[in-house]
C-alpha positions as CSV (number, residue, x, y, z in Angstrom):
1,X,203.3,130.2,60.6
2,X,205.4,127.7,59.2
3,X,203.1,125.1,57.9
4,X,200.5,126.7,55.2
5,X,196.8,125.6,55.1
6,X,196.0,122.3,53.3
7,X,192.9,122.4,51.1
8,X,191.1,119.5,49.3
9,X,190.9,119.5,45.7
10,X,187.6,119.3,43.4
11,X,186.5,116.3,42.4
12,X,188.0,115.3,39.0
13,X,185.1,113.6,37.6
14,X,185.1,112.4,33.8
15,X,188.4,114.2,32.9
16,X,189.6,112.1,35.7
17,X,188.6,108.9,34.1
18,X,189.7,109.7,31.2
19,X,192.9,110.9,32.1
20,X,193.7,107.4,33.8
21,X,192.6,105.4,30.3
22,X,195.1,107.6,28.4
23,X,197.3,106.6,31.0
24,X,197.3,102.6,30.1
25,X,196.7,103.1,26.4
26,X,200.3,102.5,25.9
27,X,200.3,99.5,27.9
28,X,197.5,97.9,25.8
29,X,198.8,99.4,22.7
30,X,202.1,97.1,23.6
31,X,200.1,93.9,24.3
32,X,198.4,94.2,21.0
33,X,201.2,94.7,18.9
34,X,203.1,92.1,21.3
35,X,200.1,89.3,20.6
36,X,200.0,90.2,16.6
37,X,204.1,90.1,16.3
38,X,204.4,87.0,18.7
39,X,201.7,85.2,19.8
40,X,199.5,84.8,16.8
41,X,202.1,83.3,14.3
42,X,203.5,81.7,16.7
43,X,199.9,79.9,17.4
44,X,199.9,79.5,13.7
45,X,203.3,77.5,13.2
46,X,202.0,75.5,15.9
47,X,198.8,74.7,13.8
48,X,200.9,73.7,10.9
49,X,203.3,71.4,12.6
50,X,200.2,69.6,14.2
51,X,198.7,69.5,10.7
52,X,201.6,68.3,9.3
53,X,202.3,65.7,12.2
54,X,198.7,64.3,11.6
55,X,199.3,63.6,7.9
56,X,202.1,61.6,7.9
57,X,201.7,58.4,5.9
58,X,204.3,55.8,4.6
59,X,206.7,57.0,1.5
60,X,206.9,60.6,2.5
61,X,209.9,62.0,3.2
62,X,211.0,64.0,6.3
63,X,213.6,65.7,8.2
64,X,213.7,65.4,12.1
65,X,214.6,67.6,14.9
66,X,218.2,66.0,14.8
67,X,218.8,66.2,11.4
68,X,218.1,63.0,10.2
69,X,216.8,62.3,6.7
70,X,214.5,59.6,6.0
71,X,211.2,58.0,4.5
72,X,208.6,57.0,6.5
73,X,207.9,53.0,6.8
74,X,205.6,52.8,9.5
75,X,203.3,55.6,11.6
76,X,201.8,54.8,14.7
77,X,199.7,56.9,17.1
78,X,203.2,58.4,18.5
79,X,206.0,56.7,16.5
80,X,207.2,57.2,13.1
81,X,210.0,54.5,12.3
82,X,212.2,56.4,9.4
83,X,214.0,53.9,6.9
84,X,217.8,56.2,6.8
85,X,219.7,53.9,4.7
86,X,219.1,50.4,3.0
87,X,217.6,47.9,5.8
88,X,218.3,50.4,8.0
89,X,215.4,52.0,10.1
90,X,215.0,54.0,13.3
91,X,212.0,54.6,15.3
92,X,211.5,58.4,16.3
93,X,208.6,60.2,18.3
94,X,206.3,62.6,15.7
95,X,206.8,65.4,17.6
96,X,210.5,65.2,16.5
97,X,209.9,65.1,12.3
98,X,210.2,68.9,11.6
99,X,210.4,69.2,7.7
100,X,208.1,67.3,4.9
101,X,210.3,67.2,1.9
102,X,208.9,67.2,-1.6
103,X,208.7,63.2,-2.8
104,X,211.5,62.4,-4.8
105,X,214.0,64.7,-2.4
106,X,215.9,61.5,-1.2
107,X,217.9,59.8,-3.9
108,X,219.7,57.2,-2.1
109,X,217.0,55.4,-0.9
């Protein structure tokens, strides 16, 4: 009387399917816009640092991660030792040079 008659429904099938991939395809849509506006130049900057990182050589002229201006005098496997004035050098870690200036940038020197 008061509870009506429960009957199971046909087996979907392929519309079934087909209606769950339409489903995520907004999901995936967002992770491939999400990898090509992120990820990937992001992947690329990283490429070019390490690039850049690897071809440091005495006399070029950088900018580190603190601001610092300076011209290489000595690279080692991890170090870069920046001459920032007259007889004045520091020693830095690569991984902190961010910029590599055009020769002739720093006058002072």
């Amino acid at each position: 009387m008061f509870i009506s008659n429960a009957y199971a429904q046909a087996a979907g099938g392929a519309a079934g399917l087909e209606a769950n991939l339409t489903s995520f395809l907004p999901i995936i849509l967002m992770f491939v816009v999400l990898y090509f506006l992120m990820i990937r130049p992001q992947m690329k900057r990283q490429k070019e640092q390490r690039a850049m990182m690897d071809a440091l050589a005495k006399g070029d002229e950088v900018i580190t991660a603190g601001g610092m201006l300076g011209k290489v005098s000595k690279v080692t496997d991890v170090y870069v030792t920046l001459e920032i004035a007259t007889n004045t050098e520091i020693l830095v870690q690569k991984s902190a040079v961010t910029t590599l200036l055009p020769k002739g940038t720093i006058k002072a020197l």
